[in-house]
C-alpha positions, 0 to 999 in steps of 0.5 A: 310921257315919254324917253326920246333920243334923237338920232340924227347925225348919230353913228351907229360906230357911237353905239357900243354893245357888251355885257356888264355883269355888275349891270346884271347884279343891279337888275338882279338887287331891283328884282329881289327888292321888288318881286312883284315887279318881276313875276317872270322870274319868280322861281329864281326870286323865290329861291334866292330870297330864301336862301340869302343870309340874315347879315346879306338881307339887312344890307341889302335892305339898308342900301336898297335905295341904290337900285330902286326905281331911279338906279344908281349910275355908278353901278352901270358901265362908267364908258366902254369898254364892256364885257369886262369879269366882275372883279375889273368892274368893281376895280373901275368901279373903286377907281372911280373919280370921288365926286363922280361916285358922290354925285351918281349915288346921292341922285340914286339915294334921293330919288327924286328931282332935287339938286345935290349941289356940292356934297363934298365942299359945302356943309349946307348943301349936305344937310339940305340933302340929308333933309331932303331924303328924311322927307322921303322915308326914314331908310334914305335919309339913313342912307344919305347921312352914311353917303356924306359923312364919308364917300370913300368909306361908304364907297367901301362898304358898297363895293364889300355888298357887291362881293358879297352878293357874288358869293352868297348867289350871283356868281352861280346865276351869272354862269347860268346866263352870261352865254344867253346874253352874249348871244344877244349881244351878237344878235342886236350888234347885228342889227346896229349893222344892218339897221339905221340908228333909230331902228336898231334902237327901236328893236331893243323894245316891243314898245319903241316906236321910230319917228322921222322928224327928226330922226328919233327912238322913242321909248314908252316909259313913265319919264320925261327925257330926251336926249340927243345921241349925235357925237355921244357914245350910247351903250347898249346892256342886255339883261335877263333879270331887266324884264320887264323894264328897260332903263335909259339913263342920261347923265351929264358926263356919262355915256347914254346907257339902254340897258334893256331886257334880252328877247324873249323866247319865241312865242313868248313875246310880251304884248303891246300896251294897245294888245292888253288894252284891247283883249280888256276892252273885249271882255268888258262887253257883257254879253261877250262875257256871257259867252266867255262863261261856256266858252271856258269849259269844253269846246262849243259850237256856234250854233250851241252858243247861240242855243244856250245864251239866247242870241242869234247865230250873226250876234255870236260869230261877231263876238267870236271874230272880236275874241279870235282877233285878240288872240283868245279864242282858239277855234279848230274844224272837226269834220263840218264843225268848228269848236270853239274854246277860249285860250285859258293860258292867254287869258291867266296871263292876261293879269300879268300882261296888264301889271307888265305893261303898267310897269315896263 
């Protein structure tokens, strides 16, 4: 499964770039409802879930549907302009057409495939939903009955949450990081300049992939979707809290929206799905496993690997050139001699490589 746009006849003037700090407190609400998710920033997590208030816990445990697995579209950009203060898009947020929030938070709420219908004229379709929601958990369902006895009311108290959340830990963490993603803007708007649509798309992600017939981005994504981009304006949001996801969402009535993580430091770039399925693929020969034993402890010769596991001096340099291709062995000349030692800090992340490209 895959996220697809097409690109042809797409402009890159159709491409906006801006930063949404209420799109980062959606990734930052995602994050601390599900920190396995987010190990990157496991000290921040663990700091702020400590931190947090009793009331602000329950609440945001009571609304955590809303940035879940399928987030919820009236907390990301509504259309362009972006870089707007936080206070201006709660603003547009509140101004927001009644149905339009109704529609974008009750998908939010559910979850799933299902069609809301009319929540706001049809009394049938409302408790349809609100069944529909109890099938999934009991906190939907709860959720569901607040959405539809009142949208504004509910709307309210959302809007409350969120002011809330820049209080207790958000306006600090955003004064931290604001500077780190207007540089990334400045880095992808150049990009969108320099690149055709499809690559400038494609560069948002080390999992993207170009296709030519027809001209398209393609996104490595648990997600059925395509869309097509040509005469419709697509907002690209960088976050520091996103990582490892990047979310597209394509809504009927709504500008595309990519918000995507920012890059990550130099030399510290996510591998591949291929590169991880590869370096698990090497360590499940035994006999490279064998080697790995020795390899683990202090740097070793060939010639004294193969002296300790009984294999011929052609049998270990072929296992050493399959752990040196995959990035886990770092071998280093001394004089006449070459020792070998396994790379342990790529290999200790070799566990969250694999739930990061599981969950991206």
């Amino acid at each position: 499964m895959s996220v697809v746009l097409t690109v042809q006849g797409a402009r890159a003037a159709d491409l906006v770039v801006g930063v949404s700090p209420l799109a980062e407190l959606l990734a930052c609400l995602h994050s601390i409802a599900e920190p396995e998710h987010h190990l990157e920033v496991r000290p921040w997590l663990t700091r702020v879930r400590a931190e947090l208030s009793a009331e602000l816990r329950n609440r945001l445990t009571t609304y955590a549907p809303l940035w879940a697995r399928r987030r919820c579209r009236a907390l990301l950009p509504p259309e362009a302009p972006l870089g707007l203060a936080f206070d201006d898009e709660l603003a547009r947020l509140a101004e927001l057409p009644i149905e339009r929030f109704t529609a974008a938070t009750a998908e939010a709420i559910h979850g799933g495939l299902y069609d809301i219908g009319d929540l706001l004229r049809d009394s049938a379709a409302r408790d349809a939903y609100i069944a529909s929601c109890e099938r999934r958990s009991f906190g939907r369902g709860e959720l569901a009955r607040l959405l539809v006895l009142d949208p504004s009311v509910f709307r309210d108290d959302l809007l409350d949450l969120l002011r809330a959340c820049r209080d207790e830990f958000f306006a600090d963490e955003w004064t931290r990081i604001h500077h780190r993603l207007d540089a990334e803007c400045a880095a992808v708007r150049a990009r969108v300049s320099a690149l055709p649509v499809a690559e400038a798309l494609a560069s948002l992600s080390t999992n993207a992939a170009v296709r030519h017939d027809p001209p398209a981005v393609v996104f490595d994504k648990l997600q059925p979707l395509r869309a097509d981009l040509r005469g419709r304006r697509c907002l690209l949001v960088p976050s520091v809290h996103m990582r490892p996801h990047l979310i597209v969402k394509v809504d009927p009535g709504w500008p595309v929206v990519v918000h995507f993580p920012v890059a990550a430091p130099a030399g510290t770039a996510p591998d591949t799905f291929a590169q991880v399925r590869l370096r698990l693929a090497v360590l499940s020969d035994p006999a490279r496993l064998a080697l790995c034993r020795h390899l683990v402890n202090e740097p070793i010769t060939t010639s004294d690997l193969a002296a300790r596991t009984g294999m011929t001096l052609p049998q270990v340099s072929r296992h050493l050139a399959r752990l040196r291709e995959t990035g886990l062995l770092d071998s280093r000349r001394d004089g006449r001699m070459i020792h070998h030692r396994l790379d342990l800090q790529r290999l200790m992340r070799l566990g969250v490589d694999v739930l990061t490209s599981i969950i991206r």
